[in-house]
GUBAVO-119727 format. One line per field, with one value per residue (C-alpha): residue in three letters; x, y, z; residue number from 1. Coordinates in steps of 0.05 Angstrom, whole numbers, plus 5000, padded with zeros to 4 digits. Each point is the difference from the previous one (the first is absolute). Layout:
BEGIN
residu: Ala, ...
X: X, ...
Y: Y, ...
Z: Z, ...
num: NUM, ...
# end
This chain:
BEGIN
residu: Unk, Unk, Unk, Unk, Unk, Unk, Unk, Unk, Unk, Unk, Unk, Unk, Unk, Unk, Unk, Unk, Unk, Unk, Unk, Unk, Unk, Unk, Unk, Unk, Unk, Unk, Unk, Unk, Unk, Unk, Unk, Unk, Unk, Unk, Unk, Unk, Unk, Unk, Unk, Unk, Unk, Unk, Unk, Unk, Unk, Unk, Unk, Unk, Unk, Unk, Unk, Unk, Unk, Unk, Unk, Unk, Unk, Unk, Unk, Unk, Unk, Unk, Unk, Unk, Unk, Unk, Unk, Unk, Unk, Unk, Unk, Unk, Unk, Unk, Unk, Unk, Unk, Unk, Unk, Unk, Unk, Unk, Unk, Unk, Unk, Unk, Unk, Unk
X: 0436, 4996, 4994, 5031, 5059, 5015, 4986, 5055, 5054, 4988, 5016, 5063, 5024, 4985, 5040, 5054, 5014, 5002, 5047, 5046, 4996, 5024, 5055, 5023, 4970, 4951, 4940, 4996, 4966, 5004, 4952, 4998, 4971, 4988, 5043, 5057, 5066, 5017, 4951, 5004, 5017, 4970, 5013, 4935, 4982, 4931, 4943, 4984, 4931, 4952, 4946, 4928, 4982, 4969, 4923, 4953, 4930, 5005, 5083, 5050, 5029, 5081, 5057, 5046, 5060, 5046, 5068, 5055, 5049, 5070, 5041, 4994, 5059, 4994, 5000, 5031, 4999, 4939, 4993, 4974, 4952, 5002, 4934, 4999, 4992, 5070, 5063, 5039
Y: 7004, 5028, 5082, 5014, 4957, 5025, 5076, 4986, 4959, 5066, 5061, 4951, 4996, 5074, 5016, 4956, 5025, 5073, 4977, 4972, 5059, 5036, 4965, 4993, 4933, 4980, 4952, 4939, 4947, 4940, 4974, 4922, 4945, 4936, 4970, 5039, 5001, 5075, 5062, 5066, 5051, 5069, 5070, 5030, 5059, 4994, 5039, 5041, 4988, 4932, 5010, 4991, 4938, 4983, 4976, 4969, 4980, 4911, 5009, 4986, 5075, 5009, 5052, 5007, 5035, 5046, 4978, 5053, 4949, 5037, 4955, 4927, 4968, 4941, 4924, 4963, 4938, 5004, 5021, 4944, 5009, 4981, 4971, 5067, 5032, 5040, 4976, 4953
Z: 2387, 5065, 4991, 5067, 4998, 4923, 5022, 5055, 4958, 4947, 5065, 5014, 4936, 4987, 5070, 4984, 4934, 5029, 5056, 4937, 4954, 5067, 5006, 4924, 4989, 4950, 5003, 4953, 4975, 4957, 4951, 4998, 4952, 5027, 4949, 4993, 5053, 4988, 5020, 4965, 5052, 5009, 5038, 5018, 5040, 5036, 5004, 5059, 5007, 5005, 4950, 5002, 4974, 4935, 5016, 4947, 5013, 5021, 4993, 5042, 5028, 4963, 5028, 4949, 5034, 4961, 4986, 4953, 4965, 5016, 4962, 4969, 5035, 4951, 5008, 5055, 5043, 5049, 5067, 5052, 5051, 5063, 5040, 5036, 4939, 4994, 4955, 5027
num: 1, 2, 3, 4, 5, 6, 7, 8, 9, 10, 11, 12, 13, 14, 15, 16, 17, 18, 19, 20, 21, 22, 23, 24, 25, 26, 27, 28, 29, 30, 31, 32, 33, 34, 35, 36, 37, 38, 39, 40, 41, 42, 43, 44, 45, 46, 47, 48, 49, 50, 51, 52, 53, 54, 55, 56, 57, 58, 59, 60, 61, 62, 63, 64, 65, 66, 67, 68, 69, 70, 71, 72, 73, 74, 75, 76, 77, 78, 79, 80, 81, 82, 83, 84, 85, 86, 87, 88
# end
C-alpha cells in the first residue's frame, strides 16, 4: 500500500462526494463476489475527515475510512470497470 497515493484517492473521493451531495447526487458503491454476476448496491455518505491510522507494534499501519450506509439499494447486475478505473 502506498500511504500517499491512498491518502489522495481518500481527499478525491471525499471532494467528489461533496461536489455530488451539492448537486443532489449521491455516492455509491457496489459490493462484489468473485463468483456471483449481480453486486448489492449501496448509498453512502462519506466522512469528512481522513483518520489517523491504526499502528501496532511489527504491523502493517490500517485507515479504515468511515462510510454512513444511506440506503441498501439491493441486488443488481454489476457495474464494469474500465482499465482507467471508471465505469464503462
Amino acid at each position: 500500500m502506498d500511504p500517499q497515493k491512498s491518502v489522495s484517492q481518500i481527499k478525491t473521493l471525499y471532494t467528489a462526494s461533496a461536489t455530488a451531495r451539492a448537486a443532489g447526487k449521491a455516492t455509491w458503491f457496489q459490493v462484489q463476489f468473485p463468483d456471483m454476476s449481480d453486486a448489492f448496491f449501496v448509498i453512502a455518505e462519506c466522512g469528512r475527515e481522513i483518520p489517523m491510522p491504526e499502528i501496532g507494534q511489527n504491523e502493517a499501519a490500517t485507515m479504515s475510512i468511515s462510510l454512513i450506509i444511506a440506503e441498501y439499494k439491493g441486488l443488481d447486475s454489476k457495474v464494469a470497470w474500465s482499465s482507467s478505473g471508471g465505469t464503462t
